[in-house]
PQR file with spaces between the fields and no chain letter, atoms N, CA, C, O and H, PARSE charges and radii, in Angstrom:
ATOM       1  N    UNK     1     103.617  111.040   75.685 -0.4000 1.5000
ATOM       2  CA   UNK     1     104.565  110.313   74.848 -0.0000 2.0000
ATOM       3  C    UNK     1     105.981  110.611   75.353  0.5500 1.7000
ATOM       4  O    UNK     1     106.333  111.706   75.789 -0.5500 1.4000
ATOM       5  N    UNK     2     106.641  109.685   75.265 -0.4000 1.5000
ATOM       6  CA   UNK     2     107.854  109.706   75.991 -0.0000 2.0000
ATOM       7  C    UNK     2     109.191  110.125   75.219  0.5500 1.7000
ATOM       8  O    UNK     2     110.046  110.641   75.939 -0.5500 1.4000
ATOM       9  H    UNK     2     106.355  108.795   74.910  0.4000 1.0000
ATOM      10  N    UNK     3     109.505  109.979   73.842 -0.4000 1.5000
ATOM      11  CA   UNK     3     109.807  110.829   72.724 -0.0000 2.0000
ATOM      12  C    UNK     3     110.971  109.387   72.635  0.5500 1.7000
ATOM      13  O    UNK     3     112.185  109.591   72.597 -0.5500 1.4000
ATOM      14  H    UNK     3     108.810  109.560   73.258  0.4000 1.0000
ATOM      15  N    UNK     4     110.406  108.010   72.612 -0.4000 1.5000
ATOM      16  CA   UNK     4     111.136  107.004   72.089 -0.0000 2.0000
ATOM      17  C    UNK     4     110.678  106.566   70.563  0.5500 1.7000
ATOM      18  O    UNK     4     109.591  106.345   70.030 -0.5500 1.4000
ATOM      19  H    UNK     4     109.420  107.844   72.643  0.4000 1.0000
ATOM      20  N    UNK     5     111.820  106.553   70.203 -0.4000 1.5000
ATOM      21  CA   UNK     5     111.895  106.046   68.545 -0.0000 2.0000
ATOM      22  C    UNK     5     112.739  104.727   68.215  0.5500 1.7000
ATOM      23  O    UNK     5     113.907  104.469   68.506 -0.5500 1.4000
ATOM      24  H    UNK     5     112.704  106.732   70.636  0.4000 1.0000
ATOM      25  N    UNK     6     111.827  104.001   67.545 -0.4000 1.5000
ATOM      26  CA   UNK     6     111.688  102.591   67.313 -0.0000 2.0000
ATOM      27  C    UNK     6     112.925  102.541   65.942  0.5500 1.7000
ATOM      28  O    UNK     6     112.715  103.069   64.849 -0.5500 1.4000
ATOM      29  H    UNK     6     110.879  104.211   67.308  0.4000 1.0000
ATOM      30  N    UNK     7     114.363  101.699   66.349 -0.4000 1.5000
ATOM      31  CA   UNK     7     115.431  101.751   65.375 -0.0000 2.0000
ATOM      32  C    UNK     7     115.287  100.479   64.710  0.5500 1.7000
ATOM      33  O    UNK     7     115.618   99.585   65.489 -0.5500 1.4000
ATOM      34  H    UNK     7     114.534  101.271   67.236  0.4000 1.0000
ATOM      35  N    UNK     8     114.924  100.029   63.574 -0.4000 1.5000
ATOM      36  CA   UNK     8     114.647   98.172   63.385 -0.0000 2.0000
ATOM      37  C    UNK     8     116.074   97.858   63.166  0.5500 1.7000
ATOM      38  O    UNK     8     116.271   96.672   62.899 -0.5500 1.4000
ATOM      39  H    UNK     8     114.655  100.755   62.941  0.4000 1.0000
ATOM      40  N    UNK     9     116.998   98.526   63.205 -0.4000 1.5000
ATOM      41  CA   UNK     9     118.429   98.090   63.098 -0.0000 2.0000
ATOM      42  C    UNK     9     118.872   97.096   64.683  0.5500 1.7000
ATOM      43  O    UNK     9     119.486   96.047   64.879 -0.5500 1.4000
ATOM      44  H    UNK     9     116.838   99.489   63.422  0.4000 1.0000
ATOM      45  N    UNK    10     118.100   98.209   65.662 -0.4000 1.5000
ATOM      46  CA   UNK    10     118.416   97.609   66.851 -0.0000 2.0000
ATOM      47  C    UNK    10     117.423   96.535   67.132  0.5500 1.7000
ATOM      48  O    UNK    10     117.710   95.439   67.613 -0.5500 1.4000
ATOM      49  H    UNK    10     117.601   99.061   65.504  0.4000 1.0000
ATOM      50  N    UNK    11     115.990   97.020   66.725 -0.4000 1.5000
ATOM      51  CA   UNK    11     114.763   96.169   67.316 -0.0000 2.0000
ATOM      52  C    UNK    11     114.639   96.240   68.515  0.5500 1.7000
ATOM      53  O    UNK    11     115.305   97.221   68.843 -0.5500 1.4000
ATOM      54  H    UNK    11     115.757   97.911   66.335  0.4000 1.0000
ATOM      55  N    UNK    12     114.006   95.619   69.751 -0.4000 1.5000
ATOM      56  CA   UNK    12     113.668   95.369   70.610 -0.0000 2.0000
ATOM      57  C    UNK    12     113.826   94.460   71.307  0.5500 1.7000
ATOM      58  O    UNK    12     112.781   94.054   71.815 -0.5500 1.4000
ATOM      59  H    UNK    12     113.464   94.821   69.485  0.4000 1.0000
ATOM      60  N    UNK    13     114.962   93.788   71.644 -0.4000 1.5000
ATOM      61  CA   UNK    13     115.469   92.520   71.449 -0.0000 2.0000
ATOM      62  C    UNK    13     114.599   91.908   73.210  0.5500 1.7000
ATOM      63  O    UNK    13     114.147   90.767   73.307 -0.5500 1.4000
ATOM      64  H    UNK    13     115.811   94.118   71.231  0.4000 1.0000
ATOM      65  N    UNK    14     114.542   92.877   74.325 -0.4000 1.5000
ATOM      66  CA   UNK    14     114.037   92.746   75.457 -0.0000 2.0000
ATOM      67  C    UNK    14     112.223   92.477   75.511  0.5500 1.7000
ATOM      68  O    UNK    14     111.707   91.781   76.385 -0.5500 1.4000
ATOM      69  H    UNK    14     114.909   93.804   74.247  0.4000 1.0000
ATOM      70  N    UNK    15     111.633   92.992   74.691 -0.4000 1.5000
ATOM      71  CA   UNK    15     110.723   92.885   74.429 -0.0000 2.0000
ATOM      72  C    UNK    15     110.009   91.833   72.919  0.5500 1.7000
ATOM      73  O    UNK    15     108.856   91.760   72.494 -0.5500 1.4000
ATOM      74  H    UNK    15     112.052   93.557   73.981  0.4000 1.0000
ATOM      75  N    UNK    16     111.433   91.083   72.402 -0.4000 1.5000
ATOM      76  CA   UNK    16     110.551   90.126   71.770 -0.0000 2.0000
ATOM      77  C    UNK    16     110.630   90.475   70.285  0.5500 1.7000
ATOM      78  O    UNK    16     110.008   89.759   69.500 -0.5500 1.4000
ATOM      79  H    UNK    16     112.370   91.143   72.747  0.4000 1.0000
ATOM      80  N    UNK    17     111.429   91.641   69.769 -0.4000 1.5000
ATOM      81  CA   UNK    17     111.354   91.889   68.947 -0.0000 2.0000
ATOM      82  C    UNK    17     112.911   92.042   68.552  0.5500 1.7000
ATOM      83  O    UNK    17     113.527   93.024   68.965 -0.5500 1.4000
ATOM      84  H    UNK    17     111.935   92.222   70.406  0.4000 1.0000
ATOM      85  N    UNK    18     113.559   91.052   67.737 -0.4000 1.5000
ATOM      86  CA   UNK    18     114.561   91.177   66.892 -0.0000 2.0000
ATOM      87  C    UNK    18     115.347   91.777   65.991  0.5500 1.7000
ATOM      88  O    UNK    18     114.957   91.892   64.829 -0.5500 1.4000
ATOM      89  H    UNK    18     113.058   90.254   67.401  0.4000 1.0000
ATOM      90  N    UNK    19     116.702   92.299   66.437 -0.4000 1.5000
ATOM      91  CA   UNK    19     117.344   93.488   65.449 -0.0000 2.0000
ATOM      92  C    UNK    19     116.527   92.652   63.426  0.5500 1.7000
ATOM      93  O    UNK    19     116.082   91.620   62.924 -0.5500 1.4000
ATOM      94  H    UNK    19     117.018   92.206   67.381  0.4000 1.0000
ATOM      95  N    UNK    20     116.825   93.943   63.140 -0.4000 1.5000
ATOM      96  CA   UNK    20     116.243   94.154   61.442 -0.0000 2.0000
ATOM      97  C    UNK    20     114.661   93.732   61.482  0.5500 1.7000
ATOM      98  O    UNK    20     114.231   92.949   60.634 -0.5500 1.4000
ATOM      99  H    UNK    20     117.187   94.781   63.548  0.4000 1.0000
ATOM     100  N    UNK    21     113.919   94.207   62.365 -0.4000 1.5000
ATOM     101  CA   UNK    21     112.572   93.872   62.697 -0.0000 2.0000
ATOM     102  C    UNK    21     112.043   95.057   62.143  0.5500 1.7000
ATOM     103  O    UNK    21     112.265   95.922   62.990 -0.5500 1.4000
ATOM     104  H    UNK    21     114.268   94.843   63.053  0.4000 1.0000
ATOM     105  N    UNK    22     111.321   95.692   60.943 -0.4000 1.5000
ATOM     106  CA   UNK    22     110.845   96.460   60.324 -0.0000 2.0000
ATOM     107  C    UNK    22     109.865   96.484   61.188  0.5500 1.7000
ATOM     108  O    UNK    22     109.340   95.445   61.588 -0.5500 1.4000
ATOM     109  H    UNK    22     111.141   94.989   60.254  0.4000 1.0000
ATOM     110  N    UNK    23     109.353   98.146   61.736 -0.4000 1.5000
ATOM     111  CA   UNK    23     108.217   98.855   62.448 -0.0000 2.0000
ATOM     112  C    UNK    23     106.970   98.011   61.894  0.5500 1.7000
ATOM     113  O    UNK    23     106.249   97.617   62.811 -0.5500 1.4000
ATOM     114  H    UNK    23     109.779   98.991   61.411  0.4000 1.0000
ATOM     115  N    UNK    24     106.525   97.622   60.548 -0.4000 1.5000
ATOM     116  CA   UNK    24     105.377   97.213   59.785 -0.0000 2.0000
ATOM     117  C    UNK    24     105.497   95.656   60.478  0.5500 1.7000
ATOM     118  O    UNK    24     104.457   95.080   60.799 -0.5500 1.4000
ATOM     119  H    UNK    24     107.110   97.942   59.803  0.4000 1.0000
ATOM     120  N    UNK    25     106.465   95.183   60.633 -0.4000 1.5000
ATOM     121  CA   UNK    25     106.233   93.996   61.078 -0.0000 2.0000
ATOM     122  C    UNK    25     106.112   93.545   63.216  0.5500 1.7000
ATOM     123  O    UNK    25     105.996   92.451   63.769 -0.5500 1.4000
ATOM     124  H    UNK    25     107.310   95.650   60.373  0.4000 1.0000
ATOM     125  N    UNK    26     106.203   94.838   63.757 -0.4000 1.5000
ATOM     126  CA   UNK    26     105.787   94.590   64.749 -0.0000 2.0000
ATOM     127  C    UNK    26     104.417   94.233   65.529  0.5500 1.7000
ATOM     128  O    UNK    26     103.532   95.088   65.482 -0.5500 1.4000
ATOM     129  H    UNK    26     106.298   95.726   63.307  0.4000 1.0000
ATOM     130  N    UNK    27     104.222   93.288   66.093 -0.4000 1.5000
ATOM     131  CA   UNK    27     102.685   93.390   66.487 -0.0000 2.0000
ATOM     132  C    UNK    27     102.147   94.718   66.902  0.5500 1.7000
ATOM     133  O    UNK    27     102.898   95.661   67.153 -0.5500 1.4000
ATOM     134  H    UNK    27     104.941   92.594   66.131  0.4000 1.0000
ATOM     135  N    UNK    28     100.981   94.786   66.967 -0.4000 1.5000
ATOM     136  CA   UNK    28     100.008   95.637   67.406 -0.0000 2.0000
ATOM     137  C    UNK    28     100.232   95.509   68.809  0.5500 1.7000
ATOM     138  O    UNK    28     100.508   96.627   69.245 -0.5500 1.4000
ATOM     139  H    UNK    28     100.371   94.020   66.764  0.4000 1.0000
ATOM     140  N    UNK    29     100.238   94.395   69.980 -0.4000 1.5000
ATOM     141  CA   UNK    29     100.549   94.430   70.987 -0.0000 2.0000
ATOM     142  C    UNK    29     101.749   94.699   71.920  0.5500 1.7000
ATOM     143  O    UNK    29     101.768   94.604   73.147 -0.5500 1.4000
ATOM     144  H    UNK    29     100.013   93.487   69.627  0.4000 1.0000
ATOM     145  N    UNK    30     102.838   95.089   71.006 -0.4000 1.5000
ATOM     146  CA   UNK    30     104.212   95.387   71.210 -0.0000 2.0000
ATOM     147  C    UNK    30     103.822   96.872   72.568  0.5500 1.7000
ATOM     148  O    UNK    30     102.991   97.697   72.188 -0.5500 1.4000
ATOM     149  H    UNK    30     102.823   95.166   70.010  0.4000 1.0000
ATOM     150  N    UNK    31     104.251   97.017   73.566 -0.4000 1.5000
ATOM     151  CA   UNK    31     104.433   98.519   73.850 -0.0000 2.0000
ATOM     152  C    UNK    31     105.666   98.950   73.882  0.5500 1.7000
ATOM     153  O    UNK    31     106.621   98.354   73.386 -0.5500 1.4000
ATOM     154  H    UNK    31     104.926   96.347   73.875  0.4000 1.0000
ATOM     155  N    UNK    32     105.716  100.222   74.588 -0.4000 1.5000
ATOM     156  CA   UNK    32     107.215  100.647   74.396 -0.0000 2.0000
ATOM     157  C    UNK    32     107.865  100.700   75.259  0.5500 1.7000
ATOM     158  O    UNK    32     107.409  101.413   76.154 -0.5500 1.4000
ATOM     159  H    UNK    32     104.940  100.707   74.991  0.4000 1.0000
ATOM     160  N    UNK    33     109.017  100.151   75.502 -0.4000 1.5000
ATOM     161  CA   UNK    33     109.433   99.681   76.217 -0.0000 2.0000
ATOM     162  C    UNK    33     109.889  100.808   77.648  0.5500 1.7000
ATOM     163  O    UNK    33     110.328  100.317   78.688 -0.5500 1.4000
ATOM     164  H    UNK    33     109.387   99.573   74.775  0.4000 1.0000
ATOM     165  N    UNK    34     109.687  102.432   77.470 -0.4000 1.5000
ATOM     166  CA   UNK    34     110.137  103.811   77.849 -0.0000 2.0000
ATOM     167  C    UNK    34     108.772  103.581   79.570  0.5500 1.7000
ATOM     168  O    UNK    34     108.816  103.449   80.793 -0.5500 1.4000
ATOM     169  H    UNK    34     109.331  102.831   76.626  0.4000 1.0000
ATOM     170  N    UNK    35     107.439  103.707   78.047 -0.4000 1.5000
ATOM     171  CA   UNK    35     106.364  104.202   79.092 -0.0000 2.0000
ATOM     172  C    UNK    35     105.220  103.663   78.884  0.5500 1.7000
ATOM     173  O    UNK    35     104.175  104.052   79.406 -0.5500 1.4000
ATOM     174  H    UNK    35     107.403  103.814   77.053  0.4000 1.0000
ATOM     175  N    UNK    36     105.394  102.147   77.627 -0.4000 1.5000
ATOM     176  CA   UNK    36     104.532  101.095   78.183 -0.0000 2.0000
ATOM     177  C    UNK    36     102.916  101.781   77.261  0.5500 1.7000
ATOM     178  O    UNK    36     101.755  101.403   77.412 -0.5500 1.4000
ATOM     179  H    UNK    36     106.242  101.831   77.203  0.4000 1.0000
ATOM     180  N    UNK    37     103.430  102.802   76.397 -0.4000 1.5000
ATOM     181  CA   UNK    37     102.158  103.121   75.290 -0.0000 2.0000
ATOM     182  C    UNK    37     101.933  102.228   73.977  0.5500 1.7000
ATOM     183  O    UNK    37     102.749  101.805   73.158 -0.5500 1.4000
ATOM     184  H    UNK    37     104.374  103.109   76.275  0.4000 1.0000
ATOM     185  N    UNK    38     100.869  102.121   74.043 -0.4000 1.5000
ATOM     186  CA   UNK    38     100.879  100.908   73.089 -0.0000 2.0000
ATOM     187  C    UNK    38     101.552  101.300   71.302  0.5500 1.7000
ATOM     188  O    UNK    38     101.691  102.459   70.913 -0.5500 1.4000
ATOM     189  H    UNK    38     100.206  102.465   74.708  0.4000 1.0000
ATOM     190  N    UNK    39     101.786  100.435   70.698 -0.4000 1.5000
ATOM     191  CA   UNK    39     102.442  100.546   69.519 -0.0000 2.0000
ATOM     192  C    UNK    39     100.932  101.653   68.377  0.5500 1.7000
ATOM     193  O    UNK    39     101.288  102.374   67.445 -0.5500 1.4000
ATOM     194  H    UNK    39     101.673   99.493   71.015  0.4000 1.0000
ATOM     195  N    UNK    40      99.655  101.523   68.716 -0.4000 1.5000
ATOM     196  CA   UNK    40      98.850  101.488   67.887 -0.0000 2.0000
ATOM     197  C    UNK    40      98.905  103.607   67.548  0.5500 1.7000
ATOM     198  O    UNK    40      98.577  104.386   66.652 -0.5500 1.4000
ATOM     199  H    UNK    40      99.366  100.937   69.474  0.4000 1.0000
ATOM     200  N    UNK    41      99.675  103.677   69.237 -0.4000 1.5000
ATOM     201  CA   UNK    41      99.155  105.127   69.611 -0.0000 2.0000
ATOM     202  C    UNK    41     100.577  105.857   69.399  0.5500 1.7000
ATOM     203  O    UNK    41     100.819  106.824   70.120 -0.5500 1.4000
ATOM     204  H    UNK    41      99.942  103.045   69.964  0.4000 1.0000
ATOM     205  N    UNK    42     101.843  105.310   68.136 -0.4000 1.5000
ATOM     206  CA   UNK    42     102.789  105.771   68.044 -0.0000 2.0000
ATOM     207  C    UNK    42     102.571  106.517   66.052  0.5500 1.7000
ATOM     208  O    UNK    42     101.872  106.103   65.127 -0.5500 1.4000
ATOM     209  H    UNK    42     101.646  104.524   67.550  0.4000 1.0000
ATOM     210  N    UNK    43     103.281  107.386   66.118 -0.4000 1.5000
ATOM     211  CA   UNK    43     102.933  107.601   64.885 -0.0000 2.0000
ATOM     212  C    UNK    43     103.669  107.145   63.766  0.5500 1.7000
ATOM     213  O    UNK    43     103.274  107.389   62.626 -0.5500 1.4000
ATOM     214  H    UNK    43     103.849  107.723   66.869  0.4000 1.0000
């Protein structure tokens, strides 16, 4: 684990995911954008 933490203020805007994007509302297929671990295997 790469020790990236998911801000929904910022979101993910490179990967598809839009500032104020609440963690609950990200897909399951989202990874991270650091090291590419999937969202399922974040805690």
């Amino acid at each position: 684990m790469c020790g990236y933490e998911y801000n929904p203020l910022n979101g993910d805007p490179d990967n598809g995911v839009p500032p104020g994007t609440p963690w609950e509302s990200i897909d399951n297929s989202w990874l991270c954008p650091d090291c590419q671990m999937p969202k399922t295997d974040f805690e």
